[in-house]
N, C-alpha and C positions, 0 to 999 in steps of 0.2 A: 721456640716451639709454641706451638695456638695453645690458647690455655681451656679449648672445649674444647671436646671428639662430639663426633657425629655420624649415629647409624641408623639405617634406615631396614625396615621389610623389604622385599621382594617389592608388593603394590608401590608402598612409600617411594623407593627409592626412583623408579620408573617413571612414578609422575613428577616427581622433583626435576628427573634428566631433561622430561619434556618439558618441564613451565616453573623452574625456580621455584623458589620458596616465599610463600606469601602468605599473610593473614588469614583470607578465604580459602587454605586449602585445607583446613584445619576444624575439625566441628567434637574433638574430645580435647580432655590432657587428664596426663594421671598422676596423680600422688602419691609416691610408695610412704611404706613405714620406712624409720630408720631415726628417731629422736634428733637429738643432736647433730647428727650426719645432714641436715637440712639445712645449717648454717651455711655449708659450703656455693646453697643455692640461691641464699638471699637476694642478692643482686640481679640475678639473672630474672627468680619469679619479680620483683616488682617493676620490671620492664615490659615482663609477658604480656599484663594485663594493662598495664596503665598505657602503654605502649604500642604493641604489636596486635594482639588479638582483639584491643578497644575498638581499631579499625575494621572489624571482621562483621561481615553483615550476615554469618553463620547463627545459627543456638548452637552453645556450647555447653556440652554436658561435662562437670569435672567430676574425676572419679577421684577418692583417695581412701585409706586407710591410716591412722593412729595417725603421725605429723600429718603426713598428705592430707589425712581430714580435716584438717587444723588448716593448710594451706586453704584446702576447698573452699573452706569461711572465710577466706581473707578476701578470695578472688570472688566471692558473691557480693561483695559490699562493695557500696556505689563509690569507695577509694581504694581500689587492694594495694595499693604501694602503703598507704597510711597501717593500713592493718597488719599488713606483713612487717612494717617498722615494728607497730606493737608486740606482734609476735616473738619477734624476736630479741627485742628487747625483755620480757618478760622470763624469755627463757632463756636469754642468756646471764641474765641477772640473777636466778635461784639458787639459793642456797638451802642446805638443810643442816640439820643437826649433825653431831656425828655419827651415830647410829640413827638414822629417822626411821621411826614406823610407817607401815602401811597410811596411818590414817595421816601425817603429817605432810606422805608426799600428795596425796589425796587434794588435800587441804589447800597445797601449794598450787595443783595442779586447777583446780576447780576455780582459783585466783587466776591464773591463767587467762584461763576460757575467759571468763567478767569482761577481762583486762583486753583480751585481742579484741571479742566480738564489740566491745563499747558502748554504749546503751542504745544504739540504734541497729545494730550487724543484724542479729538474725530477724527483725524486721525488715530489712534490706536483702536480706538472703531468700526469704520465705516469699519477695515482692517482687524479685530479679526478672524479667520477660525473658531476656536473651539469654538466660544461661541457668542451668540446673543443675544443684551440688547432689551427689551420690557418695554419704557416709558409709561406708564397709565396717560390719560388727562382727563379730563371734560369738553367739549364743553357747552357752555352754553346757553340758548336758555332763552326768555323772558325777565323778570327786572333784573336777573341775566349777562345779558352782558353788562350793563351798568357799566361804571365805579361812578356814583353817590352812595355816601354808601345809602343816604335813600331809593335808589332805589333795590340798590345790600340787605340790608337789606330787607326789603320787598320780593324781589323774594326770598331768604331765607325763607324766614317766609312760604310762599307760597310752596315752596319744601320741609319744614320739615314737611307741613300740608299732604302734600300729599304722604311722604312714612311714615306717623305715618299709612294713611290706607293701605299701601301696598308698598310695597319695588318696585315694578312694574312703580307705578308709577311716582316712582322718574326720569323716562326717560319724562317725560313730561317738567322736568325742566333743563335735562343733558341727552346728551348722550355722552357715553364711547368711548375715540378717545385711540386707542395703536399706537404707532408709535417703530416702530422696524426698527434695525441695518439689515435687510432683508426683501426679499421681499413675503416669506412663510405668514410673520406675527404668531402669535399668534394663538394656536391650544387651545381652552379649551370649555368645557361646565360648564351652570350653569342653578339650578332648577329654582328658576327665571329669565329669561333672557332680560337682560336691551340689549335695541338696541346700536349696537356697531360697532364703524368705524376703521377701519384699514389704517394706512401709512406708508411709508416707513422712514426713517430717512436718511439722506445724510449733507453737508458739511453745506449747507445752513440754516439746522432748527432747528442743532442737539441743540443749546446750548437755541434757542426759547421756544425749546421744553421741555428741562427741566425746563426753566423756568418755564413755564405755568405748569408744573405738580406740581409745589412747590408754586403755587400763590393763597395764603388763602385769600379767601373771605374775605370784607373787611378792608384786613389785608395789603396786598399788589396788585399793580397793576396786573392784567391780562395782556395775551398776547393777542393782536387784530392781528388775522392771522397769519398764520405758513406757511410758503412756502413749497407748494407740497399735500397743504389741501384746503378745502371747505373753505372759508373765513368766519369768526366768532369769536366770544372772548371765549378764552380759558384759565381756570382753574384747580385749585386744582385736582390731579386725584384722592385723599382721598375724598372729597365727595362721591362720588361712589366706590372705592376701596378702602377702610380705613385697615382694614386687611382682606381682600377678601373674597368673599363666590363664586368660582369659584374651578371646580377640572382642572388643567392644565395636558390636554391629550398628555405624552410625554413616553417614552416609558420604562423608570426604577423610581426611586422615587424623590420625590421632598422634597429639603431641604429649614428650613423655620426657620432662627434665628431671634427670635423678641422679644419685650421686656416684653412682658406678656403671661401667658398661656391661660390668655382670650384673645377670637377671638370673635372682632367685625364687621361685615361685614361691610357697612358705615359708613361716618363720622357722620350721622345726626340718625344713632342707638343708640350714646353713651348713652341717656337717655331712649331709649326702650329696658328695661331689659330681655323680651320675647321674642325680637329678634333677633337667633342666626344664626349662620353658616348650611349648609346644611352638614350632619355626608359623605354625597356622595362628598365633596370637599375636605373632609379629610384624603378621603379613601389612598389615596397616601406620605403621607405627614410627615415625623419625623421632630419634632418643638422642636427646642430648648432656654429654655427662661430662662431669672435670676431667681434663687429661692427666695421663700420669705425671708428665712434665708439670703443672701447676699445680699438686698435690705435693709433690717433693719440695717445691719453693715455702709450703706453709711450714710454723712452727711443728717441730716433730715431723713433719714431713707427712701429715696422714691428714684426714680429716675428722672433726670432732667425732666421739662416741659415748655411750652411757657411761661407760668405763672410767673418762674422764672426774667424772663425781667423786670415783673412788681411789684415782690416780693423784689425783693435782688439789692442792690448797686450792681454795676458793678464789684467792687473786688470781694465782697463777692460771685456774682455770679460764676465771672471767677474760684477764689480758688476752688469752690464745684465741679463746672464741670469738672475741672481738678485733681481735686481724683477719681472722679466717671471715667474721661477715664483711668485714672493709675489702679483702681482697676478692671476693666475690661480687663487686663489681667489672672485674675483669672477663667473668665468663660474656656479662651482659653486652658490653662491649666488642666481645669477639664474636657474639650470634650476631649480632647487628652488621658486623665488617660480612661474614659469613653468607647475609640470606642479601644485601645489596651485594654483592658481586656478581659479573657478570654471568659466572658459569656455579652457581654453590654447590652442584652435584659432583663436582670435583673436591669437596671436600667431606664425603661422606662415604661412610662403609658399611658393606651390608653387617645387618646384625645377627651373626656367627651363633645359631642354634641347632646343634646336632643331633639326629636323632637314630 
């Protein structure tokens, strides 16, 4: 069995039937949240850019949130195969204590970022012509900006109460900060519309910034103020962008490798099974995801998660992770068999959102 699936919008799919799949058809790609669950896509992203979309005489805007933002940085530097190595090296490498505090995974994490972007990344990001990265934040407003977990847990409680009644209202506990490599910002609509701020990214906030888009509630510390923003505590941009429910208005299709072919809009949906994606976010969109058949071939049969930390020794976890990035050249290998073929739209499905 292929070891990717492949589904596409309504538009997406249409134009693939008429004209295959090519580089220039392409002028976004997104990055959801998901930590460790990005391992499964190693292989594939360092093909994307170094590969496929290098050829593309598009601007491509990349959007992510928490890892996706992390990817975003990789794919602006003038080697994202190199970067994405680091990346993932870095994070599949970490260890913590056995109880780590807030401030150690902080610490870890903040290593990271140094470690992926390299001493030249986000001068290369910030320098990019063809291509502009879109960080997704969570501004946090209430007991949520407190660094006290009993407090941060509580405004949690409070925020998941309030988009169980409506996804709307989750802007009463967060609003949507994007901070982009320009000063265009982010072009998109969405049928719900969470209030949303725009900034620019420059020399001063860029690595803030990713921080705070990777800063899991009380998991790791938040960022208190971003230079060039509204002063405030800033988190996770998975909260509200977990795998998006946004159509990004740009002017060819949007590519979208991620690790499930379920799309969750928030972080705080994973348990509202009713709550899906609008089919009009996806009208543009060929999503590429591991199939179930190459998810059962990995150790455990699943793909990596946070969980993993708390599950598995450190070897054991490291050894898993590091098959799961080795096999993850397999996807990269099957997109490539995929988009040279004669007919590729014979191997894609639309993407099943009900409404």
């Amino acid at each position: 069995m292929p070891p990717l699936s492949f589904y596409a919008g309504s538009t997406a799919l249409k134009t693939i039937q008429n004209n295959g799949i090519s580089a220039d058809m392409f002028s976004a790609i997104l990055g959801a949240s998901g930590g460790p669950k990005w391992f499964v896509l190693t292989g594939l992203d360092k093909v994307l850019f170094n590969d496929f979309l290098h050829s593309s005489n598009n601007h491509i805007d990349i959007i992510g949130s928490s890892v996706g933002a992390f990817r975003a940085s990789c794919f602006m530097q003038e080697d994202p195969g190199a970067a994405i190595n680091r990346l993932a090296e870095a994070y599949s490498k970490t260890v913590y204590s056995d109880k780590p505090s807030a401030e150690e995974i902080t610490e870890k994490g903040i290593e990271l970022l140094y470690y992926m972007m390299g001493p030249n990344g986000v001068k290369e990001a910030l320098e990019a012509v063809n291509k502009t990265a879109h960080i997704i934040i969570a501004r946090c407003h209430g007991l949520t900006s407190y660094e006290s977990k009993v407090k941060q847990f509580a405004g949690l409680a409070i925020a998941a109460g309030r988009n169980a009644i409506s996804r709307k209202k989750l802007e009463k506990s967060f609003t949507r900060l994007i901070m982009s490599t320009n000063h265009k910002g982010l072009s998109f609509s969405e049928k719900v519309n969470i209030k949303t701020e725009q900034a620019v990214l420059n020399k001063d906030n860029y690595l803030d910034a990713l921080m705070a888009s990777g800063s899991i509630p009380a998991v790791i510390k938040g960022v208190r103020n971003l230079a060039g923003v509204k002063k405030g505590m800033f988190r996770d941009g998975g909260i509200i962008d977990y795998h998006f429910d946004m159509r990004i208005n740009t002017p060819k299709l949007v590519l979208y490798p991620h690790f499930y072919s379920k799309i969750t809009p928030g972080w705080f949906d994973k348990s509202i099974k009713s709550r899906q994606c609008h089919p009009a976010s996806y009208d543009n969109v060929l999503l590429v995801a591991p199939s179930e058949e190459f998810v059962s071939t990995l150790p455990y049969s699943k793909i990596p998660d946070r969980k993993d930390f708390e599950t598995m020794a450190a070897e054991q976890r490291q050894s898993y992770w590091e098959t799961v990035i080795s096999e993850s050249d397999r996807l990269a290998e099957h997109f490539f068999k995929v988009i040279n073929s004669p007919n590729p739209s014979q191997y894609i499905k639309p993407i099943n959102l009900k409404r």
